[in-house]
N, C-alpha and C positions, 0 to 999 in steps of 0.2 A: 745517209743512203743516197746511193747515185742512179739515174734513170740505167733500166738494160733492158735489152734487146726488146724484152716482154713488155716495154714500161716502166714506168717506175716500181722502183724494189716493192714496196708496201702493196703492188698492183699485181703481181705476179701469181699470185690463187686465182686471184678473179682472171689473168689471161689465159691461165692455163682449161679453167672451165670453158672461157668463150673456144680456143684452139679447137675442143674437143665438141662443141657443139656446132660452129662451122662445119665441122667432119661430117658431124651426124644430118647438118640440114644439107649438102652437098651430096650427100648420097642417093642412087635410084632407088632403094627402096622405101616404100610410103606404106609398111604395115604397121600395124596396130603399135606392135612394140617399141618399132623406130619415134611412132610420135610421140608415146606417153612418157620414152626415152628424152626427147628435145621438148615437151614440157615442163619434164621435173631437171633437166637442165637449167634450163629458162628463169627456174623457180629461183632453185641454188644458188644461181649466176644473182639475181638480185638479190635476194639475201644476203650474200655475203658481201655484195658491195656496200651495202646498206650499213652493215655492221663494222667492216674497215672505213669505210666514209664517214662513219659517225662517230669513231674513234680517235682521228689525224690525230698527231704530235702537232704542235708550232712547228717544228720542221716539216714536215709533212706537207702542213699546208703551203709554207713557202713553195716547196717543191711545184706541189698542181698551182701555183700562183705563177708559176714560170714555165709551164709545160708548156712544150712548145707546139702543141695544137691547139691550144688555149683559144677563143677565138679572140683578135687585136680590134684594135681602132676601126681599121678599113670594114672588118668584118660587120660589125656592127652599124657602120656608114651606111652599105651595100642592104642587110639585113631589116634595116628597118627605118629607114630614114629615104625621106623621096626629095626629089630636085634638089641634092644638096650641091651648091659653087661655092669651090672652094676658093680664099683669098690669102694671098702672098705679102712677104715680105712685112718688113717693121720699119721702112721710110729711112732709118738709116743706114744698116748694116748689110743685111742680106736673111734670105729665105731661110730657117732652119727646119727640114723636112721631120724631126724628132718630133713638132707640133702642129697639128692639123687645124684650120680652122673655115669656115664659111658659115654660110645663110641654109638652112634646111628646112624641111617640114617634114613636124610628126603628128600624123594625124591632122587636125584643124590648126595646129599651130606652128607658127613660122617661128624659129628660134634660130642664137647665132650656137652654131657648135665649136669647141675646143677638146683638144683628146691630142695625149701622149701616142705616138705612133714607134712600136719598134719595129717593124717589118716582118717579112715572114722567112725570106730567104737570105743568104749572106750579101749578097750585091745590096738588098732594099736595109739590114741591117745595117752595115756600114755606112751608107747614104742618114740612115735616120739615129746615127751614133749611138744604137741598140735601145733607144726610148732617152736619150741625156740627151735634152736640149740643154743649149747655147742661151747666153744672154739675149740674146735678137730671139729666139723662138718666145719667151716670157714678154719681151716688147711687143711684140707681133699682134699674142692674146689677150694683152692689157689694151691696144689698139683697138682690133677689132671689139672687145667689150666694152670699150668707150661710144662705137658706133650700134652698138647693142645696144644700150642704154639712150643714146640719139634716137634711136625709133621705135623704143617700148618692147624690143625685143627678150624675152626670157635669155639668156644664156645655160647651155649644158656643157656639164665637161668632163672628161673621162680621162681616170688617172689612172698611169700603167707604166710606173718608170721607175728603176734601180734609185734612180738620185740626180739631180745635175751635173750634167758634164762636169767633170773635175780639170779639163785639162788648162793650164798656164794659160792661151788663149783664152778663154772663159773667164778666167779670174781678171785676166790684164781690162775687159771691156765688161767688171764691173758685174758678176754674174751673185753673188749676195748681195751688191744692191737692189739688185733688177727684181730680186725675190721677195725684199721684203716690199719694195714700191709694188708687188702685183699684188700681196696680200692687203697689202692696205688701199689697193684700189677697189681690189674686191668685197671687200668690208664695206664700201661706204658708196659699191654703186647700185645705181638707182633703178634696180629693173632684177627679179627674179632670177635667182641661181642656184641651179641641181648640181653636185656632183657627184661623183658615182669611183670608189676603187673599183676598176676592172680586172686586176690582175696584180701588180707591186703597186705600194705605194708608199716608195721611198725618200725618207729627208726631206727637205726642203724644195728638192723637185717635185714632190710631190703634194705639197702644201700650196706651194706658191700659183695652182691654181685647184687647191680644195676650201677655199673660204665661201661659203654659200649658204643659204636659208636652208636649205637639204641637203644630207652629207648622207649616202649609204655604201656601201661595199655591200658587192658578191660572196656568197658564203663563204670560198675556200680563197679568199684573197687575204691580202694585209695591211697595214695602215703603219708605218711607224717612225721615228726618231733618226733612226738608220738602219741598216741592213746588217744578217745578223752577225756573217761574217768579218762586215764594218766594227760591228759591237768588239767580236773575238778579237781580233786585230787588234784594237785598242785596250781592251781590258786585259788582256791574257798574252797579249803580243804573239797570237797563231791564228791562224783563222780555222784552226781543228776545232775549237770550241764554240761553232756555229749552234750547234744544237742547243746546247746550252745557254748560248745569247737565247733565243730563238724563243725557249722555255724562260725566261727572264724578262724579254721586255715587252711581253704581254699585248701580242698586236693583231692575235687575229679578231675577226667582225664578231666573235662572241664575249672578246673580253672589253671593245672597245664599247660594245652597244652597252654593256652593263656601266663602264666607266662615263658614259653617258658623250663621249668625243664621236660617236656617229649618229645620226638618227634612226636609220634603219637598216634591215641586212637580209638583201636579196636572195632569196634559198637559188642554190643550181641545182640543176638536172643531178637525176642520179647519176654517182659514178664521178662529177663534177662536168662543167660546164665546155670541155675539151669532148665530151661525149657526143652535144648533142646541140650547136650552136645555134639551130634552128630554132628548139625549147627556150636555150637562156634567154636569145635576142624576142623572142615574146614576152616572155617575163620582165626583162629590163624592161620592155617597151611599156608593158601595161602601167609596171611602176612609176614612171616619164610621165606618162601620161596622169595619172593619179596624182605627183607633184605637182604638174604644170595646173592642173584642174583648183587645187588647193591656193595656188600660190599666185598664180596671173589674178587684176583685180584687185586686189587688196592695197590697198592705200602706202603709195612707194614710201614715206614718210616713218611708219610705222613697220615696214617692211624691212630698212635700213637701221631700226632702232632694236628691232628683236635680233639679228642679227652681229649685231655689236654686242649685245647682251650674252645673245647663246655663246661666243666667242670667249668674252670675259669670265664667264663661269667657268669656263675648263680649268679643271686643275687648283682650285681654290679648298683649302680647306683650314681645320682650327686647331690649334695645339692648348697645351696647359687647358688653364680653368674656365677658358673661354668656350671650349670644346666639349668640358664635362655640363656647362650648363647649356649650349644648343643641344648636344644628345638629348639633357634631360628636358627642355621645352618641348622636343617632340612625342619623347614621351607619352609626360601626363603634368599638370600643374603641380602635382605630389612629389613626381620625382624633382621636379624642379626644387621645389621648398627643401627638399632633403640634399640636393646638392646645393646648393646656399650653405646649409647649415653645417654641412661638412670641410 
């Protein structure tokens, strides 16, 4: 399904009721019938989003995870975060604008922030190579997290990118090194870290800075391996069979939070979070804040050691008879004896 005119395809009942209620609340007449006409509008218009929003396809959601009202990086900078200076550069190479980083404050706490920036309009798109940081943008935030860490700083980060830069440049200056040296900085630095899918969160662009004590994603975002396209492309050698990756590699926030790879998952605004950035960026905020409350304090020691641990547990599981007697330990002692004896 491709965005039109109305929206995206799947969004097209629900624009067609807003059209029609615009009509009706734009009009001079204010009789009886006209309002109980724009309440039971009102009604239907959330109903129904209700009802398609709580249906999405994995495609689907990719789709509003790429909307381009979505609100970005900057939006949520400006929305909820105060005195944030921002700081440049990675000491070798050069500034990569695809990764935002500085000193902010949310609420009582001063934190260093990181966040994927893809821009809003073509000129800021292009400059910010549409969210695909460069090997120097991953330097940059391993940088500044190092000086997070120097001063007791929590670090937050906000993931919202296709993937890393793919291009020849990127690879020539080392750009799968630089990813796996961020997650393994991340793992084992010494000062609290939130991150948060905002929107895509693709490959290893978008790992390499999700390693943290808090891992959550926005309802209608993604989390995955590659994108789905990327999937098609390689499996099926087309990329028509997006959807079907899409349905396949199980990446929205309600298959991940079950598979136990996020912590938690941000509900959005009705209709999704391009509706109403005002609501999300409260929400995110509270949640920040509720992390920051949990996790600032706590003995960096032990802090660094659950972390390594949550990390390690992903994706671990038992095959053969090893797997028929943990099922049956959990069980009951019964069943256990009876898978022994069989």
């Amino acid at each position: 399904m491709a965005p039109s005119k109305l929206g995206l395809a799947f969004e097209r009942p629900i624009a067609e009721l807003e059209e029609r209620l615009s009509k009706l609340e734009g009009t001079a007449e204010t009789t009886t019938e006209v309002r109980e006409e724009i309440r039971r509008l009102r009604r239907e218009t959330a109903e129904l989003t209700r009802k398609i929003y709580g249906e999405l396809l994995p495609w689907q959601i990719v789709q509003v995870a790429r909307h381009q009202d979505r609100p970005k990086t900057t939006d949520y900078l400006h929305l909820m975060f105060d005195e944030f200076v921002e700081l440049h550069g990675d000491k070798s190479f050069g500034d990569d604008r695809a990764i935002r980083t500085g000193f902010a404050k949310l609420d009582e706490y001063k934190v260093l922030f990181i966040g994927h920036e893809k821009g809003k309009n073509l000129k800021e798109r292009t400059t910010c190579n549409y969210g695909c940081a460069h090997p120097e943008g991953y330097r940059k935030a391993m940088s500044k997290m190092h000086l997070a860490a120097k001063f007791g700083m929590p670090v937050i980060a906000f993931i919202d990118t296709g993937g890393a830069y793919p291009g020849i440049g990127a690879e020539e200056r080392g750009q799968a090194r630089v990813i796996a040296e961020s997650m393994f900085e991340m793992s084992r630095l010494r000062t609290p870290v939130i991150c948060v899918v905002i929107g895509e969160g693709g490959s290893g662009g978008a790992l390499a800075i999700g390693i943290g004590d808090k891992v959550a994603m926005l309802e209608f975002s993604y989390y995955s391996v590659i994108s789905p396209e990327g999937c098609s492309g390689i499996l099926w050698k087309s990329g028509a069979y997006a959807e079907q990756a899409a349905r396949a590699l199980r990446f929205t926030s309600k298959d991940l939070l079950s598979l136990g790879v996020v912590d938690d998952v941000i509900a959005e605004p009705l209709g999704g979070a391009h509706r109403d950035h005002h609501q999300m960026a409260n929400r995110l905020k509270m949640y920040l804040v509720g992390a920051l409350r949990e996790l600032v304090g706590r003995p960096v020691d032990k802090l660094v050691e659950r972390r390594y641990e949550k990390f390690r547990r992903m994706g671990v599981f038992l095959e053969g008879p090893q797997a028929v007697l943990a099922a049956a330990d959990e069980a009951s002692p019964a069943a256990s004896q009876a898978a022994i004896a069989r």
